[in-house]
N, C-alpha and C positions, 0 to 999 in steps of 0.2 A: 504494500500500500504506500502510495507517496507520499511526501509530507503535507501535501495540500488537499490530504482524502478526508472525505466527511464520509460518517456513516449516520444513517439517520435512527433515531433511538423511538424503536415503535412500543417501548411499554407501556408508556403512559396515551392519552386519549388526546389528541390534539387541537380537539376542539372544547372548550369549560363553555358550557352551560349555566344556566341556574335552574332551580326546580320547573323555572314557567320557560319554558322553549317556543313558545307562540306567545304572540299579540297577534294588535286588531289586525285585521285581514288576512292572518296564519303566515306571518312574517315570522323567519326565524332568527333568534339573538344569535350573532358568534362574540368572539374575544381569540384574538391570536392569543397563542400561549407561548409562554417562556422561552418553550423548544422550538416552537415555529421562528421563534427571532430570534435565537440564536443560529439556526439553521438559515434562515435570510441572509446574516452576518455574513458567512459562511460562505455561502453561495454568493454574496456577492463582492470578497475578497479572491474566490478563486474564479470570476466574473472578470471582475480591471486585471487581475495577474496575468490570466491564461488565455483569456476571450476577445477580450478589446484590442492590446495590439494587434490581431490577427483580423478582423475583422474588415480592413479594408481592402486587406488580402485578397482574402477568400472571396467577397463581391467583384473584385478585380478579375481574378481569375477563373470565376462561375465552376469552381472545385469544390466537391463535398471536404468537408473538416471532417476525414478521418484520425487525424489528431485528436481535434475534440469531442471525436464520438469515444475516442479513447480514454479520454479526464473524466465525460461525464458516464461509461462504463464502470473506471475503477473506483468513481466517487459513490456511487451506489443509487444515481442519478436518472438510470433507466428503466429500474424497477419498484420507483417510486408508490406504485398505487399496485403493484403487481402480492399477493402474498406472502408470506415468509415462507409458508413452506413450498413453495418453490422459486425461490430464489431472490425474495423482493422485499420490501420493508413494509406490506402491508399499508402505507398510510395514506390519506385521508384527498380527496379531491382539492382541499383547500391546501394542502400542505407541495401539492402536485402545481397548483396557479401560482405558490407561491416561487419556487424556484424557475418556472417556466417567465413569470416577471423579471425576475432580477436579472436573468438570464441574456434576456430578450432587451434589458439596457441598455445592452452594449453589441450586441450577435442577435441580430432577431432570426440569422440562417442558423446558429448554434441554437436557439430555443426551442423551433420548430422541430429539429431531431426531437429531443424531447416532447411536445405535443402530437407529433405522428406518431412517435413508433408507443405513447401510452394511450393511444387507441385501439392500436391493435392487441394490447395488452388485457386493455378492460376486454375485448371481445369474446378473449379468452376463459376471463372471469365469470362472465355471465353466463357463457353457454357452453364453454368446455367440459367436457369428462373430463375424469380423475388421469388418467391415462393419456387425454391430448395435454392437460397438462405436465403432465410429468414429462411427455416427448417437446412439447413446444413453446410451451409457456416458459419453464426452466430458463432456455437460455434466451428467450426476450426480457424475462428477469434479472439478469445475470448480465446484461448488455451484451454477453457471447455472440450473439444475432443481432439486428435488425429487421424489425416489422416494417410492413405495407400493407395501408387498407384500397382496395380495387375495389370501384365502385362507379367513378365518372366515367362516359364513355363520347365518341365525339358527338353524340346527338342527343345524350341523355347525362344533364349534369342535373339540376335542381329538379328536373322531372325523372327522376328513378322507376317510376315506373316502362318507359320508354326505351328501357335497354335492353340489346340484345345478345348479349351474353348467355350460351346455356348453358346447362349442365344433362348430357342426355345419360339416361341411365343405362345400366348394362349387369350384368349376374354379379358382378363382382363391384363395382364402385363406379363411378361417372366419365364420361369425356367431354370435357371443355373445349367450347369453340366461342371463339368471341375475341374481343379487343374492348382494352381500355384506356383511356388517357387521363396527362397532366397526374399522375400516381408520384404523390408521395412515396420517396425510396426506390423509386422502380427498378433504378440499377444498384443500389446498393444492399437490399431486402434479401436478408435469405430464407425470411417466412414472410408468406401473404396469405392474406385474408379476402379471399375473392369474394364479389355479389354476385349472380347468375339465375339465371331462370331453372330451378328444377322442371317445373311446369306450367310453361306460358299461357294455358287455356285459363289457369287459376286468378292470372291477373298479378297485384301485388300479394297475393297469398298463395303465388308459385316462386315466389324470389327463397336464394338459401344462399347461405354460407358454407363456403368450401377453404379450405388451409391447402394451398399449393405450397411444397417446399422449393429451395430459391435454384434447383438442378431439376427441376420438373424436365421430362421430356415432353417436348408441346408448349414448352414456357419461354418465349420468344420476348426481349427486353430491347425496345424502341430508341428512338431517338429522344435525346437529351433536348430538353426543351431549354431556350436561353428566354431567360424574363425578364421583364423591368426592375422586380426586383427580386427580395428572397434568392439573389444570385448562388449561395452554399448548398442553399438547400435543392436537394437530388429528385427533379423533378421529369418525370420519363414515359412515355406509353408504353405498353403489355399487350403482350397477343396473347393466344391460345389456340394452338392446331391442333385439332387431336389431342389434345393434353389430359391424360389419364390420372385421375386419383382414385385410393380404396374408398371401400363405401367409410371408412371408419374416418375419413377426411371431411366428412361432413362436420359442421359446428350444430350443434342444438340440431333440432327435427328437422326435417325438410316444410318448408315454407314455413320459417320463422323467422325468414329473411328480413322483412320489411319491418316486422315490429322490433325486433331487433337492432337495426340499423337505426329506430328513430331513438331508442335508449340510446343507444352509442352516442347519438351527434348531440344529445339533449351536454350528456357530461364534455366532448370535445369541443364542442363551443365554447366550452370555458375557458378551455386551451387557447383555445385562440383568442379571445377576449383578454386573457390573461397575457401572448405575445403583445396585444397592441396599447395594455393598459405600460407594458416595461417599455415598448417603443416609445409612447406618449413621455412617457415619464426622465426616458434620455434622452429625447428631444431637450425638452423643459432643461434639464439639467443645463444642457449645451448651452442652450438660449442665458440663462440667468451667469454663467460664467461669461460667455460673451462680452453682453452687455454692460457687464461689471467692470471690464479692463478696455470697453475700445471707448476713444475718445472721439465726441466731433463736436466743434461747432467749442472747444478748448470743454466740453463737459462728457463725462463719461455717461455712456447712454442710460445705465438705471437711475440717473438724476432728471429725467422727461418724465412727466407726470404720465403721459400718453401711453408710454411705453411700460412703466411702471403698473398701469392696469392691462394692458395686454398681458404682461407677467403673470398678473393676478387674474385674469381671466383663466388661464392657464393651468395655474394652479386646484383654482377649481375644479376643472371638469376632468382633470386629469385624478383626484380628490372623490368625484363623483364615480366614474367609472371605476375606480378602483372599492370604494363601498358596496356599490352592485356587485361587481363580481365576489368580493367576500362573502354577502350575502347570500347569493345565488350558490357557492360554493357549498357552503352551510348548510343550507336546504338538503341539497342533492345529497350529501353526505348522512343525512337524518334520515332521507328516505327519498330514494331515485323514483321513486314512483306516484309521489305526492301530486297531485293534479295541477299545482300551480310551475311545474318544474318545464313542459316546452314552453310556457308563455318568457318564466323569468328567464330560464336559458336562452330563448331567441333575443329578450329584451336587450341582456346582456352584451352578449354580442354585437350587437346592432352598434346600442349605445358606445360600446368602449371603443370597436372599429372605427366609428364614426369621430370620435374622439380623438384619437391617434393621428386621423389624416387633419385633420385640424389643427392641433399642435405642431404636426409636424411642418407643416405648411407656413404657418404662423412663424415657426422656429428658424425656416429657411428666410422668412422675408425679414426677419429682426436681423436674421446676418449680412442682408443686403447683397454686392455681387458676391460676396463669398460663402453664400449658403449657396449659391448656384454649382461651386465646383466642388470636386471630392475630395479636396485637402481638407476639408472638415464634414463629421458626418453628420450631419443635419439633413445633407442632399439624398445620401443613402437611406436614411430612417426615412424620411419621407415617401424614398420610392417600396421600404421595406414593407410600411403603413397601408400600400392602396391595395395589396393582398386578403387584409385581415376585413376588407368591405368583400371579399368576393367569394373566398374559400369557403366549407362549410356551412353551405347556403348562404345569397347572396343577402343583403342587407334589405332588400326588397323581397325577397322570399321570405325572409323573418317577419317582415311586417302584418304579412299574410301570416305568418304562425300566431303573431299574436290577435290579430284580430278575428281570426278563425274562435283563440280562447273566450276572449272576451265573451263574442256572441252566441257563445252555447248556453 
């Protein structure tokens, strides 16, 4: 273990309560606790040591940080929300946003590993047997592997029902035909978590889940997609020719695909609300040291009253989105099934993405020409920012999930 290893201490409960865990409108109280910030601490001194300088790098170079899939491996970073007994610290949804922020500060392409591959990990959680886990979960716990969740495809991203991806069956296990795009991991996953039609007459109650391993025969890894931003992060299309798995590669029952998938994205959204509440928030950072040291006009710019509330605008909603997401985190943690968790999940997201590209926007025009070029990373967060409105259902999809809640 290096000297900059954290391991995270799952004895105690990470979230304190008090007796009354509701109020009005079944809002849940949190309180970070002790371990959680010290764990912050933590996370985000091995954050500026090992993440930041590399950072302009790796956007430079649109290279996966297998480096720092490697810190956050031996830190025990990957199997944050994964079990202990197989391989993982067991803890807590909020405990998982929080390292994914601090993270995401400084490296919103180092954060993201962490928020993709503990998707594929919950996926495991909820619908794996004792036996997939022991074969696959293990080493997504363990950071041994890398996960990938398959599920967008070129003509079906926010409409999943629309995809054609199958799964046709056969005596022994399935063959997979189909393609997927924009996959998180694509070329670096050595476990994936495919979406696919078991049986397309059934509609969204013929979708399932299948665990292709990353040597599949029939597992065809595309071209490397180059972004505007999230440049680290290892984004790639997936085929499937004939791609053979046992029946025992199935996740949970056959068409348990969809309802499944909507748990998953309920807690993943937080993930990603949690990247753009740490982009927002190293924005802001950026901006306020700026400001502090550059002169004009013979006065240092945080002496502009104007500017002075931009700051504090800033502070705000970057204050705000981060509340919701603690909150939301809480919830989901209390009970993933609670009725109000797609409204606040979508809410979340919305709101913090939303937030993120605002600040960071905000943060490049306080720098004036030199937020525009990449000697300072303002320009980067910014482009790192317009991701976290799209991913994970787009911000306008949400909208629609929550108004959907509402009017039931």
């Amino acid at each position: 273990m290096p000297n900059n290893s954290v391991r995270i201490n799952p004895a105690e409960s990470v979230i304190r309560r008090g007796p009354n865990t509701h109020n009005g409108g079944g809002a849940v109280d949190f309180q970070i606790s002790e371990e959680q910030e010290l764990l912050r601490q933590t996370i985000r001194k091995i954050a500026k040591k090992k993440f930041e300088p590399r950072a302009a790098e790796i956007d430079e170079q649109e290279a996966f940080p297998w480096d720092n899939k490697t810190i956050l491996a031996q830190n025990g970073l990957l199997g944050i929300n994964c079990p202990r007994e197989y391989g993982g610290s067991g803890e807590s949804i909020l405990t998982l946003a929080l390292v994914i922020e601090e993270i995401a500060r400084v490296c919103a392409s180092t954060a993201h590993i962490v928020a993709a591959h503990s998707l594929v990990v919950d996926a495991f959680v909820l619908k794996g047997a004792h036996e997939q886990k022991t074969r696959w979960l293990r080493p997504l716990g363990e950071g041994s592997r890398i996960g990938a969740f398959a599920m967008t495809e070129p003509n079906a991203g926010s409409d999943i029902i629309s995809m054609k991806t199958k799964a046709t069956r056969t005596d022994d296990g399935y063959v997979i035909d189909g393609s997927k795009r924009f996959i998180t991991h694509g070329h670096s996953a050595g476990i994936i978590v495919l979406v696919a039609y078991s049986d397309r007459t059934l509609k969204h109650e013929g979708l399932s889940l299948f665990v292709i391993p990353g040597d599949a025969a029939g597992l065809i890894r595309g071209k490397k997609e180059r972004k505007m931003g999230l440049r680290g992060s290892d984004t790639a299309d997936l085929s499937f020719e004939s791609c053979f798995v046992p029946k025992e590669n199935i996740l949970g029952q056959p068409g348990e695909g969809f309802k499944t998938v909507m748990a998953l994205l309920n807690a993943s959204r937080l993930g990603i609300a949690a990247e753009a509440v740490g982009i927002a928030q190293g924005a802001m950072d950026q901006a306020v040291n700026y400001t502090r040291d550059r002169i004009q006009f013979g006065k240092r710019l945080v002496e502009f009253q104007g500017l002075q509330w931009v700051l504090a605008d800033m502070a705000l909603k970057v204050e705000l989105a981060r509340t919701l997401l603690y909150r939301a985190c809480a919830a989901i943690d209390k009970d993933r099934n609670a009725g109000e968790i797609p409204k606040l999940s979508a809410m979340t997201k919305w709101f913090a993405s939303d937030t993120a590209m605002e600040i960071t926007t905000s943060a490049v025009q306080l720098f004036g020409g030199y937020g525009y070029v990449r000697d300072y990373p303002v320009e980067r967060m910014m482009r790192d920012a317009k991701i976290t409105q799209l991913f994970e259902g787009t911000n306008e999809i949400l909208r629609n999930v929550v108004s959907r809640q509402l009017l039931r």
